[in-house]
C-alpha positions as CSV (number, residue, x, y, z in Angstrom):
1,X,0.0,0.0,0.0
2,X,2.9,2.3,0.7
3,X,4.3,1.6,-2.8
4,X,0.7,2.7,-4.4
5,X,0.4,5.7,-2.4
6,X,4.1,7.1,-3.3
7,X,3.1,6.0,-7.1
8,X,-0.3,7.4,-6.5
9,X,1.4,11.0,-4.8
10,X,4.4,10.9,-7.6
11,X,1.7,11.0,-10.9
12,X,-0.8,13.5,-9.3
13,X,1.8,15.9,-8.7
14,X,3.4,15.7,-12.4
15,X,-0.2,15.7,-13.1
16,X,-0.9,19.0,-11.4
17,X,2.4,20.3,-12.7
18,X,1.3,19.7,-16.7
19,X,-2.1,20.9,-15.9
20,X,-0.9,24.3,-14.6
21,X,1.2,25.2,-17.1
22,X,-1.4,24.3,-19.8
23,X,-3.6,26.5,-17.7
24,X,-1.0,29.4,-17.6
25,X,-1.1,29.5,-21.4
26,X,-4.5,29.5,-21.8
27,X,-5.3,25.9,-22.6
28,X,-7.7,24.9,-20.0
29,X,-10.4,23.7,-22.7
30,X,-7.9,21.8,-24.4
31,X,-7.2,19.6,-21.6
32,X,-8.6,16.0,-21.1
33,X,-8.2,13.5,-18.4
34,X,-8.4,9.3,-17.0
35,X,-9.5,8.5,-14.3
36,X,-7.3,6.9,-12.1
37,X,-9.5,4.9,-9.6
38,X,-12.9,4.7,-9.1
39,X,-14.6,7.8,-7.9
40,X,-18.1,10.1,-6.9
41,X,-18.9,12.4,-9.4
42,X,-20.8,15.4,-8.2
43,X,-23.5,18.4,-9.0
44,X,-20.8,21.0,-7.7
45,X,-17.7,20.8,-6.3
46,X,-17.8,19.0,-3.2
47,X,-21.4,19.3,-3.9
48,X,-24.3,16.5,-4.2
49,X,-22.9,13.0,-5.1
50,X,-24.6,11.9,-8.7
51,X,-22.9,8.2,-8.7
52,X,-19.7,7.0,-9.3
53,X,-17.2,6.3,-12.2
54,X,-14.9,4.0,-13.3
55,X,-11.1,3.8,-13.1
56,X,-10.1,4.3,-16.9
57,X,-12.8,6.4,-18.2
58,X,-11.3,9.3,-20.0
59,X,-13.1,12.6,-20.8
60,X,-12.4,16.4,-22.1
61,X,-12.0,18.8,-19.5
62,X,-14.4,22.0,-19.7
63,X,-13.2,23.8,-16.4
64,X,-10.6,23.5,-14.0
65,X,-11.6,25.1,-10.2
66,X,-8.9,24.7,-7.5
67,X,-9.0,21.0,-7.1
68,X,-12.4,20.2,-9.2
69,X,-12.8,19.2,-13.3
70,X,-15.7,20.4,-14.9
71,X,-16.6,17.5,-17.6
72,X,-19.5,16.2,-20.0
73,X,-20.6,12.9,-18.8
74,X,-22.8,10.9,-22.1
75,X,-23.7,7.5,-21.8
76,X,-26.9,4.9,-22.1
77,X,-29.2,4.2,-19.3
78,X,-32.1,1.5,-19.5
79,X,-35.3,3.6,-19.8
80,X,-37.2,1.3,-17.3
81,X,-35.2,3.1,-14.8
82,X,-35.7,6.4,-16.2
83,X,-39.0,8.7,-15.4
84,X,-39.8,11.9,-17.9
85,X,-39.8,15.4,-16.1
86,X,-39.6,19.0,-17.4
87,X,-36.7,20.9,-15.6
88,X,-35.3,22.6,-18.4
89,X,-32.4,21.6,-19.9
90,X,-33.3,18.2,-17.5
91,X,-35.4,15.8,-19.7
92,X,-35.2,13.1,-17.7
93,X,-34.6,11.8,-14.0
94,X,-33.3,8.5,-12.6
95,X,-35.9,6.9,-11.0
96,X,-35.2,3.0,-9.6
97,X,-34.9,3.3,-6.0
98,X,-31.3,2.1,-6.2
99,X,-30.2,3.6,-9.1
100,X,-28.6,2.8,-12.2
101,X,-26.2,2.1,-14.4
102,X,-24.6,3.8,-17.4
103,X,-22.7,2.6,-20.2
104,X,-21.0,3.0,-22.9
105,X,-23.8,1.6,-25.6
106,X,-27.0,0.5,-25.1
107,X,-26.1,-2.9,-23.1
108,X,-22.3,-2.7,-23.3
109,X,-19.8,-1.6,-21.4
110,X,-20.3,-0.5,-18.2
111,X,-19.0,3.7,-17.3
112,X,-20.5,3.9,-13.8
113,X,-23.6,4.1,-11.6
114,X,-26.1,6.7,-11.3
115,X,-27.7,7.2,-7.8
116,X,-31.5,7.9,-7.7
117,X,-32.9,11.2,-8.1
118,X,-29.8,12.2,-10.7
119,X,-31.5,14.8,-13.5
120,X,-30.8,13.7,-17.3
121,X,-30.5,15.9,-20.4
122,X,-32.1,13.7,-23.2
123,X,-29.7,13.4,-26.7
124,X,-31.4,10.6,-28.0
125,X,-34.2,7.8,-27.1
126,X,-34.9,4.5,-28.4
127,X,-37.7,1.7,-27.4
128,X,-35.2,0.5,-24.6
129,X,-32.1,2.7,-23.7
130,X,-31.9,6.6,-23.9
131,X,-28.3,8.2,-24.4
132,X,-27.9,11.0,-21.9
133,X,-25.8,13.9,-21.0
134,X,-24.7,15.4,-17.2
135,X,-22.0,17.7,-17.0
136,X,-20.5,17.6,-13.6
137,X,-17.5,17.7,-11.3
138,X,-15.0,14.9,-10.2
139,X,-12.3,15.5,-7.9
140,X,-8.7,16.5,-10.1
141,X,-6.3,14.3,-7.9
142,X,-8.2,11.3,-8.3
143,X,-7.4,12.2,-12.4
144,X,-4.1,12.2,-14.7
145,X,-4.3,15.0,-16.8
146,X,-3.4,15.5,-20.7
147,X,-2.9,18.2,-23.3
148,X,-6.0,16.8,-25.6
149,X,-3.9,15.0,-28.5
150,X,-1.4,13.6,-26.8
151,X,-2.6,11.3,-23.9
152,X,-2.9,7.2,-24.6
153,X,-6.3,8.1,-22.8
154,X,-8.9,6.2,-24.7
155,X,-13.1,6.7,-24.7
156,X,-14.0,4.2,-22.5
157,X,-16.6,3.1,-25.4
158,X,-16.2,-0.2,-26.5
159,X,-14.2,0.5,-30.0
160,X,-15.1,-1.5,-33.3
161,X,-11.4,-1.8,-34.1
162,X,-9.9,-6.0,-32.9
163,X,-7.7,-6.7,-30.7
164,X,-4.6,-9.3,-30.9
165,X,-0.9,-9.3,-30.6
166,X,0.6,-6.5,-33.2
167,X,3.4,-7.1,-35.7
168,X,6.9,-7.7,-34.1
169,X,9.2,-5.0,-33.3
170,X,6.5,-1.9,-33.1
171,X,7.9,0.2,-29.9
172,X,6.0,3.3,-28.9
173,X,7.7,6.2,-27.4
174,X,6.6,7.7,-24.2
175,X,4.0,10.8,-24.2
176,X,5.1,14.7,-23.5
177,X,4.2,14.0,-20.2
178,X,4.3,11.8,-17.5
179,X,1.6,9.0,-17.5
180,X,0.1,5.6,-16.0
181,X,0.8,2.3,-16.7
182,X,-2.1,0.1,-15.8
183,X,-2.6,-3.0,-14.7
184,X,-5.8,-3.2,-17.1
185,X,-7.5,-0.4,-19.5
186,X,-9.8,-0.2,-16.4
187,X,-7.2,-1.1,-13.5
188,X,-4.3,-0.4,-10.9
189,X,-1.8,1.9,-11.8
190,X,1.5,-0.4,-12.0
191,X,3.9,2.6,-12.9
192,X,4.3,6.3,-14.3
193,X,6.0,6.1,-17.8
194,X,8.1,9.1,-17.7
195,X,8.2,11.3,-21.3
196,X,10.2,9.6,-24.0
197,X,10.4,6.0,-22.5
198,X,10.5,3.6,-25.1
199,X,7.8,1.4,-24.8
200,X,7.2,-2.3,-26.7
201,X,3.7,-2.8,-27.8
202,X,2.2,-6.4,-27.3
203,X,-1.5,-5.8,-28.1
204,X,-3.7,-3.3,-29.0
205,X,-7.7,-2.7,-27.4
206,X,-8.8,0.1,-29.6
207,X,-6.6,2.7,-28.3
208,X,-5.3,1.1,-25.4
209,X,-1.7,-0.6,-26.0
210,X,-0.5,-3.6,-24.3
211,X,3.1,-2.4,-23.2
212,X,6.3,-4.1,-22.1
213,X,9.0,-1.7,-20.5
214,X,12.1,-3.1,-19.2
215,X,14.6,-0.8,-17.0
216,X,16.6,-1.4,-13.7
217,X,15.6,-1.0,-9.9
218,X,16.8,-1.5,-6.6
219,X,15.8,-5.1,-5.4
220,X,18.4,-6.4,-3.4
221,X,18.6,-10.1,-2.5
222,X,17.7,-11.1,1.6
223,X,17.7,-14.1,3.0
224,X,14.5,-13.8,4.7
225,X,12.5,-14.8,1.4
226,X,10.5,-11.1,1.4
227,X,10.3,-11.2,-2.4
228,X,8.9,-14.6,-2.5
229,X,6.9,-13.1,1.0
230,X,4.4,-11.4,-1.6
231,X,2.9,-13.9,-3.5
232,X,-0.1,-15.1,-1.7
233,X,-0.6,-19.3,-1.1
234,X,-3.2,-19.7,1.6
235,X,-5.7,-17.3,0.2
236,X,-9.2,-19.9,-0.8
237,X,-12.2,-19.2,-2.7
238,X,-14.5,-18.2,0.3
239,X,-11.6,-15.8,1.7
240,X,-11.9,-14.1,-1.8
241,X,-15.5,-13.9,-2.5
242,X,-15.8,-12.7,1.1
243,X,-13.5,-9.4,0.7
244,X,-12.8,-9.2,-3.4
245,X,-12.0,-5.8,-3.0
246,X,-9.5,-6.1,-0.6
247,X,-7.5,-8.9,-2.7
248,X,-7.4,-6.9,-5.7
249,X,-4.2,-6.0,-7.1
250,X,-2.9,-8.7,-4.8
251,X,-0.5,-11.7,-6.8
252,X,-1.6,-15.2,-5.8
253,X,-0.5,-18.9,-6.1
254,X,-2.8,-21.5,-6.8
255,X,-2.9,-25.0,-8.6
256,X,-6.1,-25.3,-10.7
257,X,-7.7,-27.7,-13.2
258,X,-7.1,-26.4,-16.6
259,X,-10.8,-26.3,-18.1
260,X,-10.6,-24.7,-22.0
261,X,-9.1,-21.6,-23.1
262,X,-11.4,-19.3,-24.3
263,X,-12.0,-15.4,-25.8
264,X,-14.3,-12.7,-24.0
265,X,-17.7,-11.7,-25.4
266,X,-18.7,-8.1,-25.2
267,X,-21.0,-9.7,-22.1
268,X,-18.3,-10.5,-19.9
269,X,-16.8,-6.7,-18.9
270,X,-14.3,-7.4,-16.7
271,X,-12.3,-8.3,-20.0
272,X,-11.6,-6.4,-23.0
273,X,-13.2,-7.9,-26.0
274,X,-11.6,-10.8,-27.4
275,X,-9.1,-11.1,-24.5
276,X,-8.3,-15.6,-24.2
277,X,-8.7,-16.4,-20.9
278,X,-8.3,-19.3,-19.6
279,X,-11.5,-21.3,-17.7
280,X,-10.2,-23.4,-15.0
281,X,-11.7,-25.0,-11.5
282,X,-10.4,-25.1,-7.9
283,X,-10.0,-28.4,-6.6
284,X,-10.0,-32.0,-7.9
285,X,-14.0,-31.8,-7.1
286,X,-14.4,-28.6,-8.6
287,X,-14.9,-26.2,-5.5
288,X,-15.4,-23.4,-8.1
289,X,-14.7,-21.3,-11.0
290,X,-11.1,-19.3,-11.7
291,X,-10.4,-17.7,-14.8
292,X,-6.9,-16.6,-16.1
293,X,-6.4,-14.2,-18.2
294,X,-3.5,-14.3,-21.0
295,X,-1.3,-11.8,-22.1
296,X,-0.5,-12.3,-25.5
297,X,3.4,-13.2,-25.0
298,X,1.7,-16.7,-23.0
299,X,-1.3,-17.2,-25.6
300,X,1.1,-20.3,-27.6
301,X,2.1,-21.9,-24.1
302,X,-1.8,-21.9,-23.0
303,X,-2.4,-23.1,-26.2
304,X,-0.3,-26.4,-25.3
305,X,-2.3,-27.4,-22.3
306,X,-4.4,-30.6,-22.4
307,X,-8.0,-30.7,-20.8
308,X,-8.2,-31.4,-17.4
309,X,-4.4,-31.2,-16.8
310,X,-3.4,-29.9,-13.3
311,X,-1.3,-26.4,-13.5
312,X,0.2,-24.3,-11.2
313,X,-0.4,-20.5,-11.7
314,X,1.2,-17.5,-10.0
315,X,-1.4,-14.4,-11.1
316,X,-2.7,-10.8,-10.0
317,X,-6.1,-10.1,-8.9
318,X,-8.2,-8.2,-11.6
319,X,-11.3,-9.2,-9.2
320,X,-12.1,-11.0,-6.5
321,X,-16.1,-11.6,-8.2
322,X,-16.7,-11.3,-11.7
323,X,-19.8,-9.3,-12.3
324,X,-20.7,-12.2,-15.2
325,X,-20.3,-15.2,-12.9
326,X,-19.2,-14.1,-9.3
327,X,-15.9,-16.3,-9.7
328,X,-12.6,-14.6,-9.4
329,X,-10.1,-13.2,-12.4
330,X,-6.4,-13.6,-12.4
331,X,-4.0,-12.3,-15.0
332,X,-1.5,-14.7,-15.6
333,X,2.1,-13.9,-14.4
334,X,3.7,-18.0,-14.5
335,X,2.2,-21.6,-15.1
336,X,3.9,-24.7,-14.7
337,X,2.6,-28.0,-15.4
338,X,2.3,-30.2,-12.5
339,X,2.9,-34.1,-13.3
């Protein structure tokens, strides 16, 4: 936790740093910005909470107040959840007593939750969804912030364009300012790619990259085992589905029951579309479900496993409950066959 909240303290502050000189020239409209970790987004600053975002979603910036962004929140809501009302530029209101979601299409990918009571401008209805508009405020350090045009930022909208491993040798070099690497479009932040860092692109997800960066750091060896101290063996099912949230980020071992390997549906949105996964069980008897998901550089050794075959995998949380299936999502750091 210390090591996310130093990460956490360095990015804000370059942050703040490239969004003040922007500011100083005059750019403040020309600024756009991720969201770092899941947050409230509000009617004012510090004002009435409308619901809460997801880490990842990116968005133009239309005013910057001490530490507050002004922003343009559109998305779909499900009009059984919606009531009609005439506050003027309000068209609509959220009305399910525990609110409701909004995504990204009608259906798809899921931006955040709207809280009950939350007025609506109305850009366009159909039988079942209705794509809305609610500009609002969400607090700047909880942000990375970008000169519009030159962030890796991506609309959180589910993109059209595939995804898959790109041609060998593509590199990538880092942006004009500092900025996150993540453990997933939608997940931790791992490191701050300083500008100019040459980058090696894996994958692409619409305009998210899959990035491998190689450098030095100061790990020296102990002999009291503290880097092999972090990886996680005694953590079960139940102790998981009982605190998710708490696990996440966290890098467990575990020997599971290799199942199939499969690709992500638009459905299941705790992947990106497309991304193989792999479906395995817990347990000779199949305590439960565990899914694994592959970076590209492991897809032809996951390819080599046989049905049932016993494997031993080290892997990070991405989420203690899937929202999908409520079983837990790994991604995939080692696997080694067990005989």
């Amino acid at each position: 936790m210390n090591v996310r909240s130093r990460l956490f303290r360095g990015f804000w502050v370059a942050g703040l740093l490239c969004a003040l000189l922007l500011i100083g020239e005059g750019l403040e409209g020309q600024l756009s910005a991720t969201l770092t970790t899941d947050e409230n987004f509000r009617a004012q600053p510090n004002g009435t909470v409308l619901g809460q975002l997801r880490a990842g979603l990116s968005f133009g910036v239309v005013e910057v107040t001490n530490d507050w962004l002004q922003f343009d929140l559109e998305g779909w809501v499900y009009n059984l959840s919606l009531q009609a009302i005439d506050r003027g530029e309000f068209g609509l209101v959220v009305s399910r007593e525990d609110g409701e979601n909004i995504r990204g299409r009608p259906n798809g990918e899921l931006l955040g939750h709207l809280e009950e009571g939350t007025f609506l401008e109305v850009l366009q209805r159909d039988p079942d969804w209705s794509l809305v508009r609610r500009r609002a405020w969400v607090w700047r350090r909880s942000t990375a912030l970008f000169a519009s045009g030159t962030s890796g930022a991506a609309d959180r909208s589910i993109t059209s364009a595939s995804s898959g491993v790109t041609p060998d040798g593509e590199w990538a070099l880092g942006r004009s300012v500092d900025a996150p690497i993540l453990s997933t479009p939608d997940g931790d932040t791992l490191a701050i790619s300083a500008p100019g860092t040459n980058l090696r692109v894996l994958a692409r997800e619409g305009n998210w990259a899959r990035v491998r960066l190689e450098g030095w750091m100061w790990l020296p060896e102990s002999a009291d085992g503290a880097a092999e101290a972090s990886i996680l063996t005694d953590v079960t099912l139940e102790s998981l589905a009982a605190a998710p949230d708490e696990y996440r980020g966290e890098v467990l071992q575990w020997d599971l029951q290799f199942i199939s390997l499969e690709r992500a549906e638009e459905l299941r949105t705790d992947f990106y579309v497309t991304e193989p996964f792999l479906l395995t069980r817990m347990g000779s008897d199949g305590e439960g479900f565990v899914y694994l998901a592959i970076p590209p550089e492991r897809l032809a050794e996951a390819r080599g496993l046989s049905p049932l075959e016993r494997i031993r995998v080290v892997g990070r949380v991405r989420t203690g409950a899937a929202r999908l299936t409520g079983s837990p999502i790994l991604e995939l750091l080692s696997l080694d066959r067990i005989p």
